[in-house]
C-alpha positions as CSV (number, residue, x, y, z in Angstrom):
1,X,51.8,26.6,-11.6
2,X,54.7,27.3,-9.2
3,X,56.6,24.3,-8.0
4,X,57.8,25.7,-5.4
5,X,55.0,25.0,-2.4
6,X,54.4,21.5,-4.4
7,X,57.9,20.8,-3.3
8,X,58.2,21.7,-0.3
9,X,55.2,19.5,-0.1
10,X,57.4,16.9,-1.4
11,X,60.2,17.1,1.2
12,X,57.5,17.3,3.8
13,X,55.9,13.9,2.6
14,X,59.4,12.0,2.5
15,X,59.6,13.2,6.1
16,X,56.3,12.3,7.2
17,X,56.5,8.6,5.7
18,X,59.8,8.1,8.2
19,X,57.7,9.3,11.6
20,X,54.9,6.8,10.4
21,X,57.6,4.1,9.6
22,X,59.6,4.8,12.9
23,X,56.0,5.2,15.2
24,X,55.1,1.4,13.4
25,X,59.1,0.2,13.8
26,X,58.7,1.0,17.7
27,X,55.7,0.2,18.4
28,X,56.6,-3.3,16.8
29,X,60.0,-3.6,18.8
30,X,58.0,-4.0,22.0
31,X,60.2,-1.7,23.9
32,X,59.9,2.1,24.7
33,X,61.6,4.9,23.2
34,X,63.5,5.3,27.1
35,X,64.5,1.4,27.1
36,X,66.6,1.9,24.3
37,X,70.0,1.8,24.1
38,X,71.5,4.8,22.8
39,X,74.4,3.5,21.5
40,X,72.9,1.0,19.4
41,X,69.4,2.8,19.0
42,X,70.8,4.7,15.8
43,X,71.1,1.1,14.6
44,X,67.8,-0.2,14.4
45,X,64.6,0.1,12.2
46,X,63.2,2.7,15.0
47,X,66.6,4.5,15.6
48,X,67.3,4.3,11.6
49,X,63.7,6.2,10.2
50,X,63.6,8.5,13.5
51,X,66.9,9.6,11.8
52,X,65.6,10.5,8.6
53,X,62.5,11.5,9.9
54,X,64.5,14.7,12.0
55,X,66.7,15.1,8.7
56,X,64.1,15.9,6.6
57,X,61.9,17.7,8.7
58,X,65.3,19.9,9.1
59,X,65.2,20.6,5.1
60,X,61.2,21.0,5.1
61,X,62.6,23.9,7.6
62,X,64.9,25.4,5.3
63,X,62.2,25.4,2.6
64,X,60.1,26.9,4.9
65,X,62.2,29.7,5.6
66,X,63.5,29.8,2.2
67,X,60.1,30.5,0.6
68,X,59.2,33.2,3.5
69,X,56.2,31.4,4.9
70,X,54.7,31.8,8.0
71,X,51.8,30.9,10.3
72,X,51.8,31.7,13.8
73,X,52.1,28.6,15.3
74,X,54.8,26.8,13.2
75,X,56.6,30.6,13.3
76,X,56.5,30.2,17.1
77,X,57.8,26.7,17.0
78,X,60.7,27.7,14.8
79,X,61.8,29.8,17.6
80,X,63.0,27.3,19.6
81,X,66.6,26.5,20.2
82,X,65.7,22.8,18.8
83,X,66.0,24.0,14.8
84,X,69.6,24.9,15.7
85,X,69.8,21.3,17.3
86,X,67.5,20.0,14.6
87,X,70.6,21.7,12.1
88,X,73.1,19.8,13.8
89,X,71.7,16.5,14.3
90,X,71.0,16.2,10.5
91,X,74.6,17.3,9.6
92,X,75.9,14.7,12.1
93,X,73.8,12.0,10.3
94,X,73.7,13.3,7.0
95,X,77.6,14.1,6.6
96,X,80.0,11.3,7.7
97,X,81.5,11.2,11.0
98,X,84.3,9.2,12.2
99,X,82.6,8.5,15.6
100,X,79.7,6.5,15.5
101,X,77.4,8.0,18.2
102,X,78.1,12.2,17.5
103,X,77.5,14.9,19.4
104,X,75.7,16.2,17.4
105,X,73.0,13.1,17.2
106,X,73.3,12.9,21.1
107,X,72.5,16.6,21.6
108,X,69.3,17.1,20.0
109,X,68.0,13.8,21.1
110,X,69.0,14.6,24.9
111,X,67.8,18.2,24.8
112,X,64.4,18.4,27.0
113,X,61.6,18.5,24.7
114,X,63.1,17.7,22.0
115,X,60.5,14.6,21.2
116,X,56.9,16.8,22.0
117,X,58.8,19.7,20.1
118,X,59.4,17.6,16.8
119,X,56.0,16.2,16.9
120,X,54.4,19.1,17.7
121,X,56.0,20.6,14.5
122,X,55.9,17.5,12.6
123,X,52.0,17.6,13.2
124,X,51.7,21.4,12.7
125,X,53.6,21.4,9.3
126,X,51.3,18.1,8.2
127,X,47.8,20.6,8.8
128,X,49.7,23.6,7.5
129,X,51.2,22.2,4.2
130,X,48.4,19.6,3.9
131,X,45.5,22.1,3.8
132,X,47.5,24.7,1.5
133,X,47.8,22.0,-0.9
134,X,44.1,21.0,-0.9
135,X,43.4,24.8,-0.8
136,X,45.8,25.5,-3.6
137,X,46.0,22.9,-6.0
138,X,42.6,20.6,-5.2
139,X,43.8,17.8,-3.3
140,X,46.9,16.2,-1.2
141,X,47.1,13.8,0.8
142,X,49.4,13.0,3.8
């Protein structure tokens, strides 16, 4: 069996598990995503999974187009200008910075549509990858 779509599965599921921690962590803070403060947002339980939640959704990306998959509607999603952003905010969060709020983590989160974009393709690569698993290999579960 190739490991390859397995772990690409993998990545996908340690991404997954940080939206469902950061949709509980908000949803428990009693504020909105809007109310937040921005500075301090990349602080807390929300701001802290959101952050790994985009980071490895970035590297489920790379695998994606790594392995030369496609489908139509994640293909068309990965045409946005947000995987650039998406790039960038996980290198500003994933390599140290000097400045505590970068650029980079600002930019992506400010860009318009960013939020329906990332869920869209969060929710996209969950049917996708969750169905080719069961269709492959018998089971998964997301």
């Amino acid at each position: 069996m190739s490991e390859e779509f397995p772990s690409l599965f993998r990545y996908f599921m340690w991404s997954s598990l940080m939206r469902e921690y950061f949709d509980q962590a908000l949803a428990n803070s009693g504020t909105k995503l809007d109310d937040q403060d921005g500075f301090l947002f990349f602080s807390t339980k929300p701001g802290i999974f959101m952050t790994y939640w985009y980071g490895g959704l970035y590297v489920v990306i790379e695998g994606w187009q790594e392995l030369g998959l496609h489908e139509p509607v994640i293909d068309e999603l990965l045409q946005s200008p947000n995987v650039d952003l998406l790039r960038r905010f996980r290198n500003g969060a994933f390599h140290f910075q000097n400045a505590w709020l970068d650029d980079r983590l600002v930019a992506f989160c400010g860009a318009a549509g960013s939020v329906s974009w990332v869920r869209a393709l969060t929710q996209r690569f969950h049917d996708y990858l969750t169905g080719e698993m069961h269709r492959r290999y018998g089971s998964a579960r997301a």
